[in-house]
PAKOL-857244 format. One record per atom (N, C-alpha, C): x, y, z. Coordinates in steps of 0.001 Angstrom, whole numbers, padded with zeros to 6 digits, always signed. Each point is the difference from the previous one (the first is absolute). Last residue first. Example, Ala and Ser with C-alpha at 12.3 -4.5 7.8 and 13.67 -1.06 7.14 Angstrom:
REM PAKOL-857244
+012850-002250+007080;+000820+001190+000060;-000770+001090+000730;+000290-005720-000070;-000890+001190+000000;+000900+001200+000000;
***
This chain:
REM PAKOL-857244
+003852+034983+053956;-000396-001292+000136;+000034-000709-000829;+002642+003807+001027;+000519-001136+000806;-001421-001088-000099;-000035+003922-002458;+001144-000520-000885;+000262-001403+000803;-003235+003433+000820;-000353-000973-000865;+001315-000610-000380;+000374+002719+003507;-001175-001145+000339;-000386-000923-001003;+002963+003436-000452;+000615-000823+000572;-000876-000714+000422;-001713+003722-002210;+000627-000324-000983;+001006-001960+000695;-002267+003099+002724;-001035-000350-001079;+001020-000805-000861;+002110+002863+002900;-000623-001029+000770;-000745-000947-000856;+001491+003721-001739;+000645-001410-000102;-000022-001071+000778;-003039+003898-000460;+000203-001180-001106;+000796-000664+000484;-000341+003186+003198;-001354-000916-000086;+000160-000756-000999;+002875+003064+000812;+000484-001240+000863;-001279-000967-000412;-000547+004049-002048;+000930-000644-000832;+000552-001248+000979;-002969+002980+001428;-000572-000487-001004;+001389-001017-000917;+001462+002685+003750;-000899-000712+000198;-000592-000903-000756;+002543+003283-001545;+001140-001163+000519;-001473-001209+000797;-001327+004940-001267;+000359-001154-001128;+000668-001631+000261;-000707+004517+002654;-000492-001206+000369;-000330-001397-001185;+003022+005537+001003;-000695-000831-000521;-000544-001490+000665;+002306+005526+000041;-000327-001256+000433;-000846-001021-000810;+003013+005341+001008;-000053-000911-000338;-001042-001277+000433;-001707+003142+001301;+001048+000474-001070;+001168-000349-000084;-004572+000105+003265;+001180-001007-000177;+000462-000113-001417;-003931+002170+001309;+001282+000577+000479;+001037-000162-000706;-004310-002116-000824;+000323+000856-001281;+000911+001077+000923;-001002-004322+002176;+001002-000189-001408;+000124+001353-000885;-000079-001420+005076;-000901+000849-000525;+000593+000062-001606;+001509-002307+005006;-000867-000571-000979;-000804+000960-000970;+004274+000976+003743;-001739-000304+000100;-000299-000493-002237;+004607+001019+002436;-000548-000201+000734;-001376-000595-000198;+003910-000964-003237;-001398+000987+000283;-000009-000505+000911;+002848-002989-001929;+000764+001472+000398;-001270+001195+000195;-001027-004447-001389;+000272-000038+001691;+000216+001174+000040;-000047-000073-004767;-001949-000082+000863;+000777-000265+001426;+003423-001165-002547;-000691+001774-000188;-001024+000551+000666;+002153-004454-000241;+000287+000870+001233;-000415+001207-000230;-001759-002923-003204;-000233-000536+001662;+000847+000990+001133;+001140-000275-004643;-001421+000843+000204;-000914-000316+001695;+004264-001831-001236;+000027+001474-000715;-000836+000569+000754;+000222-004566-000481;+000361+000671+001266;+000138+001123+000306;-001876-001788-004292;-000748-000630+001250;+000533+000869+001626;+002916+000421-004504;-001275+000787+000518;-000777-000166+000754;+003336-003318-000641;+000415+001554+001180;-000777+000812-000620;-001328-004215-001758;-000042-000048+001617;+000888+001385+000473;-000899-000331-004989;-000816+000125+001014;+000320-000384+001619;+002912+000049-004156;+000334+000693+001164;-001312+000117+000717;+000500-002745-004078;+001132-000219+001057;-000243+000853+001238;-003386+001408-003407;-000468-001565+001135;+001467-000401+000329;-000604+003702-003230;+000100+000134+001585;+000477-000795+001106;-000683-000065-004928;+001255+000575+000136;+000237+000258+001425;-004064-002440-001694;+001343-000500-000144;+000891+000597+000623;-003299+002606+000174;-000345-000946+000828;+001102-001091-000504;-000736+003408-003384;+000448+000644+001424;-000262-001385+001033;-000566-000218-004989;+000329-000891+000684;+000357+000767+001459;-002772+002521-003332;-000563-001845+000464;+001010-000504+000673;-000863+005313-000700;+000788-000851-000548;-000794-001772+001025;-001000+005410-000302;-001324-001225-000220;+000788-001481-000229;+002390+004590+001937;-000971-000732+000343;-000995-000947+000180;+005208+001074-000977;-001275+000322-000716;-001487-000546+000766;+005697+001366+000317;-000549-000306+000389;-001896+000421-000395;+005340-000325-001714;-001046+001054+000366;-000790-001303+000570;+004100-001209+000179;-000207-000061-000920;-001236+001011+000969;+002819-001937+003265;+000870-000629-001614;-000749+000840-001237;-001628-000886+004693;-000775-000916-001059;+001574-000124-000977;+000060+003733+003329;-000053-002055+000517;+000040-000432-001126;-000516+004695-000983;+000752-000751+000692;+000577-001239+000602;-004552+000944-001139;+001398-000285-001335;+001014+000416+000756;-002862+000296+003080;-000004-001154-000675;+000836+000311-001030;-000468+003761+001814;+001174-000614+000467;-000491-001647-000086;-002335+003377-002371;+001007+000072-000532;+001126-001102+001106;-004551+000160+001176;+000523-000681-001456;+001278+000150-000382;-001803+002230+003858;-000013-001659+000171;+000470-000574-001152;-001073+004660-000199;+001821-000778+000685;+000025-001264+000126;-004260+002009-001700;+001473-000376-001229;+000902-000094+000960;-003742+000178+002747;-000098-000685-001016;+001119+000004-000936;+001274+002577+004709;-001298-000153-000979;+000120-001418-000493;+001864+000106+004504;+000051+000065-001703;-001046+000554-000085;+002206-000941+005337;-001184+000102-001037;+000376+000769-001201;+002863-003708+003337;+000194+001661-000041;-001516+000203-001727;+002230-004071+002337;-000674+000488+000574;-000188+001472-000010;+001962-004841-001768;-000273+001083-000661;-001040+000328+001258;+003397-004400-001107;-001395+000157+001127;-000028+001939-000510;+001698-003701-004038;+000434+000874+001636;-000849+000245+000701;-001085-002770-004151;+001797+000205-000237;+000443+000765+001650;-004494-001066-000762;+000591-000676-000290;+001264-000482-000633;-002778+003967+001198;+000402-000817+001427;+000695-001176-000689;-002132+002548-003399;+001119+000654+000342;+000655-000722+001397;-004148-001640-001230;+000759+000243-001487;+001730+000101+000714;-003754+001682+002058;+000006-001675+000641;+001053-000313-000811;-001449+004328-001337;+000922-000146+001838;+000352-001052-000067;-003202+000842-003634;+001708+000160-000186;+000718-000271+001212;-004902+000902-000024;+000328-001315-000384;+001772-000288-000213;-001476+004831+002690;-000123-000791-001429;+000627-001620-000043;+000516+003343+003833;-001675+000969-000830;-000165-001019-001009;-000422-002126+003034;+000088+001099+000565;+001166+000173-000280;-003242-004253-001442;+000956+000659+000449;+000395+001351-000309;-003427-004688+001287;+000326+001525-000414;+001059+000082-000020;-003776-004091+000849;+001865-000008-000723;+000342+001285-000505;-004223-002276+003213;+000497+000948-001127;+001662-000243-000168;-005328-002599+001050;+001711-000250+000446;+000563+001244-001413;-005584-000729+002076;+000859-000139-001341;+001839+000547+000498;-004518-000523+002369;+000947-000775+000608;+000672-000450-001427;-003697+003344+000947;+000093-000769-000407;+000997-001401-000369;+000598+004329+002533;-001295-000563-000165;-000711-001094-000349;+004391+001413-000742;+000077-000230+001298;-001540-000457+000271;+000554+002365-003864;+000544-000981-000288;+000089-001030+001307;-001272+004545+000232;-000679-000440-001017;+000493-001934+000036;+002636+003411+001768;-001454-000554+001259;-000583-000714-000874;+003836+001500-002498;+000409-001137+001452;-001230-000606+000274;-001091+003788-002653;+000893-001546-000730;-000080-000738+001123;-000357+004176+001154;-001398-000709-000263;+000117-001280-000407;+004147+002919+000191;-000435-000902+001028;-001656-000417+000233;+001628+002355-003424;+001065-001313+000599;-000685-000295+000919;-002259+003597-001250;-000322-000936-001318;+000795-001604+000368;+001194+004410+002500;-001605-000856+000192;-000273-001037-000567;+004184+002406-000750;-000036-001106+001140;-001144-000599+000275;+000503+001570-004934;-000231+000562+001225;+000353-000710+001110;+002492-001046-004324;-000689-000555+000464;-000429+001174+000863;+003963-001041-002552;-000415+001212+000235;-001294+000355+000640;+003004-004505+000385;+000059+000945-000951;-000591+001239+000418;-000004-004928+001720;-000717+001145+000680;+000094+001566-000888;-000633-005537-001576;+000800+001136+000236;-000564+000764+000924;-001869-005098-000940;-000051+001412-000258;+001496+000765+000541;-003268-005165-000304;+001582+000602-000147;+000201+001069-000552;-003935-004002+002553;+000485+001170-000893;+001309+000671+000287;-002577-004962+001096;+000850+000691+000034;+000124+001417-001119;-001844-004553+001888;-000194+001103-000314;+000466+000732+000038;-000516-005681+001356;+000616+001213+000018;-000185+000716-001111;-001721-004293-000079;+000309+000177+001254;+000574+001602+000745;-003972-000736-003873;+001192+000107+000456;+000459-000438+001368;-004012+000199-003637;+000312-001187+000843;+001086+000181+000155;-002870+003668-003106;+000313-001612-000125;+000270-000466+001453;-002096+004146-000912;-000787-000309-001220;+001104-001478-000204;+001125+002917+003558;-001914-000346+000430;-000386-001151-001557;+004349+002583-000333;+000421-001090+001469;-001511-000939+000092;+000320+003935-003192;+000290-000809-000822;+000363-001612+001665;-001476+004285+001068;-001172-000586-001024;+000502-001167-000376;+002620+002530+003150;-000841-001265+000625;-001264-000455-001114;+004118+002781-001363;-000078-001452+000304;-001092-000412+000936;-000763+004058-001983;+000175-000820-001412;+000132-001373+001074;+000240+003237+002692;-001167-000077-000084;+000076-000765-000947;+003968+001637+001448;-000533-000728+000132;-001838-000665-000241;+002077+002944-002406;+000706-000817-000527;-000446-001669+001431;-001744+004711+000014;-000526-000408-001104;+000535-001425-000272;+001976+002534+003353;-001565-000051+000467;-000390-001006-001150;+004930+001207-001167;-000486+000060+000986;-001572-000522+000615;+001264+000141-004678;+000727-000264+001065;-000726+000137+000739;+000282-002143-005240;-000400+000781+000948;+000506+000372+001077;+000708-003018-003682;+000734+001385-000545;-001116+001097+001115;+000578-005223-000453;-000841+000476-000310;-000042+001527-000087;+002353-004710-000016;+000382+000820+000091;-000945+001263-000174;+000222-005572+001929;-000515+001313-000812;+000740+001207+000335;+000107-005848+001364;+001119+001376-000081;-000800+001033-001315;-000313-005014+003078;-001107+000674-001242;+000686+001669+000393;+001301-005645+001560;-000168+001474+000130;-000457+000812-001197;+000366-005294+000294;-000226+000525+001682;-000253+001607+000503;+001192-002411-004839;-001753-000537+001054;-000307+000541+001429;+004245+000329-002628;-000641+000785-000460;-001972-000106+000337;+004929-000911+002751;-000816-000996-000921;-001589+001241-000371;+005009+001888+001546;-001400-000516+000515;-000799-000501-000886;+004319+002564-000216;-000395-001713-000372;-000673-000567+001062;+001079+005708-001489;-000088-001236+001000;-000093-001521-000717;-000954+004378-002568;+001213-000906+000099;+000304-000942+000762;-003486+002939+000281;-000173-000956-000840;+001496-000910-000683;-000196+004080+002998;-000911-001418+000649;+000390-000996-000690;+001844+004010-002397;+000646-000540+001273;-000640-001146+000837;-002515+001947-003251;+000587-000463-000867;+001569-000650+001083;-003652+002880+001692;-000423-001519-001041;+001107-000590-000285;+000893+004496+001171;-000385-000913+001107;-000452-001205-000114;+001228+003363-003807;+000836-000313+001004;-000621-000920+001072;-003283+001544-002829;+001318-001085-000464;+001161-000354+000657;-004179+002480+000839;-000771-000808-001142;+001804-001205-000382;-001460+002632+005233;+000430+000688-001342;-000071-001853-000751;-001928+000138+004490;+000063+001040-000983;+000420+000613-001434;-001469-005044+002086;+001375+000853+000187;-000328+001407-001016;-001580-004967+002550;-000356+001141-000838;+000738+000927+000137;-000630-005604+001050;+000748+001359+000107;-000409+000963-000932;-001558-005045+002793;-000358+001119-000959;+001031+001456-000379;+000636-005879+002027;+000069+001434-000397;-000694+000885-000968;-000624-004897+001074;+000321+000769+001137;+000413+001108+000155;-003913-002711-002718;+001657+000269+000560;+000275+000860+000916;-004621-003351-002084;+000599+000789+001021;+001707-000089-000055;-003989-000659-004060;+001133-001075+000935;+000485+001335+000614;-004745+000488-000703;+000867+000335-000636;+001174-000897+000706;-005226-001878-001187;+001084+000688+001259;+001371+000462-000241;-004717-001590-003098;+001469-000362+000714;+000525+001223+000912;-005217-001579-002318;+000911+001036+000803;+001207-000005+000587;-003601-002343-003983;+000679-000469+001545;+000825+001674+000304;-004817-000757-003101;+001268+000541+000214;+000879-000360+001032;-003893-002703-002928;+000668+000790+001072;+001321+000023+000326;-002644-001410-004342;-000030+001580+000532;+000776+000246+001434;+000862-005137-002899;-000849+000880+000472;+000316+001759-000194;+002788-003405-001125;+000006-000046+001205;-001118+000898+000201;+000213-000665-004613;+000551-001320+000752;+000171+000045+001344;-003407+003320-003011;+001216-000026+000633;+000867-001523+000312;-004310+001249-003283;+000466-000409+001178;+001055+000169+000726;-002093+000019-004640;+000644+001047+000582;+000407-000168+001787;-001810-004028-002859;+000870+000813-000618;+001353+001302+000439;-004421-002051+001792;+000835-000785+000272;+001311+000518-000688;-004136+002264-000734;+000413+000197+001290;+001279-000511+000390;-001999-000929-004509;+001297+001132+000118;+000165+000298+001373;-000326-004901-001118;-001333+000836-000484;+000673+001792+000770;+001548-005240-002511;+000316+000835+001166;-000822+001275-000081;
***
């Protein structure tokens, strides 16, 4: 055997180029643990959605998802931000930013906690950040921690009256302006979207 034959490859040098397997969810989510870690609880077949936590916001955070949306094969995009302490400029560049590019937002006005909190009562009166928490533990039974793993267990009985929660909150505005609208959120959206997801794969 003579050493060309030797070193040879068995399928040759050329490179094939696969195609990424296309899903149907991208989610990106400002903060690195709380928000991940609630998606990712879903029982969505782990082929179908792709959940980052990438510890950015606003402008920056969407801009991360249309890098990471351009670089695979989504049916849906989706970023998931706070309105917190935020400039209104900076918020609402978000929106346009994202609208632009036909990336799907999941905000909430002032904190990821609201959606949380709808799921024991409909809540229409604006928090800081630690009230939201302290009146989860309240609920919860026990402090309430941010980076904890099973929050989405402890929820999923009562998701359909956060669904309705958060649905009459957003009617109760005259106009459509999320860094007003103190209380609010659009989480419930993104979240009709899995289980929609989640009931498609189960009925075939």
């Amino acid at each position: 055997m003579t050493n060309r034959s030797k070193n040879r490859h068995p399928y040759g040098h050329r490179q094939i180029n696969f195609r990424p397997t296309r899903k149907v969810f991208l989610i990106v989510c400002e903060g690195e643990k709380t928000e991940p870690n609630y998606f990712r609880g879903f029982r969505v077949p782990k082929n179908v959605a792709d959940v980052y936590g990438v510890g950015m916001n606003t402008r920056s955070l969407v801009e991360k998802t249309i890098e990471l949306r351009d670089k695979g094969e989504y049916d849906q995009a989706w970023c998931v931000f706070d309105r917190d302490s935020f400039p209104t400029v900076d918020f609402n560049e978000a929106f346009s930013l994202a609208r632009r590019n036909k990336i799907k937002v999941a905000y909430s006005n002032e904190a990821f906690e609201l959606w949380y909190l709808l799921h024991y009562h409909f809540h229409n009166t604006a928090l800081g950040r630690a009230d939201y928490c302290s009146k989860l533990a309240s609920q919860l039974g026990s402090k309430y921690e941010k980076n904890r793993t099973d929050i989405f267990e402890i929820l999923e009985p009562h998701q359909a009256k956060a669904i309705d929660n958060a649905e009459r909150l957003l009617a109760s505005y005259e106009s459509s302006s999320p860094h007003k609208n103190n209380p609010s959120t659009t989480v419930h959206m993104l979240v009709k979207e899995l289980v929609k997801e989640i009931k498609r794969n189960s009925d075939k």
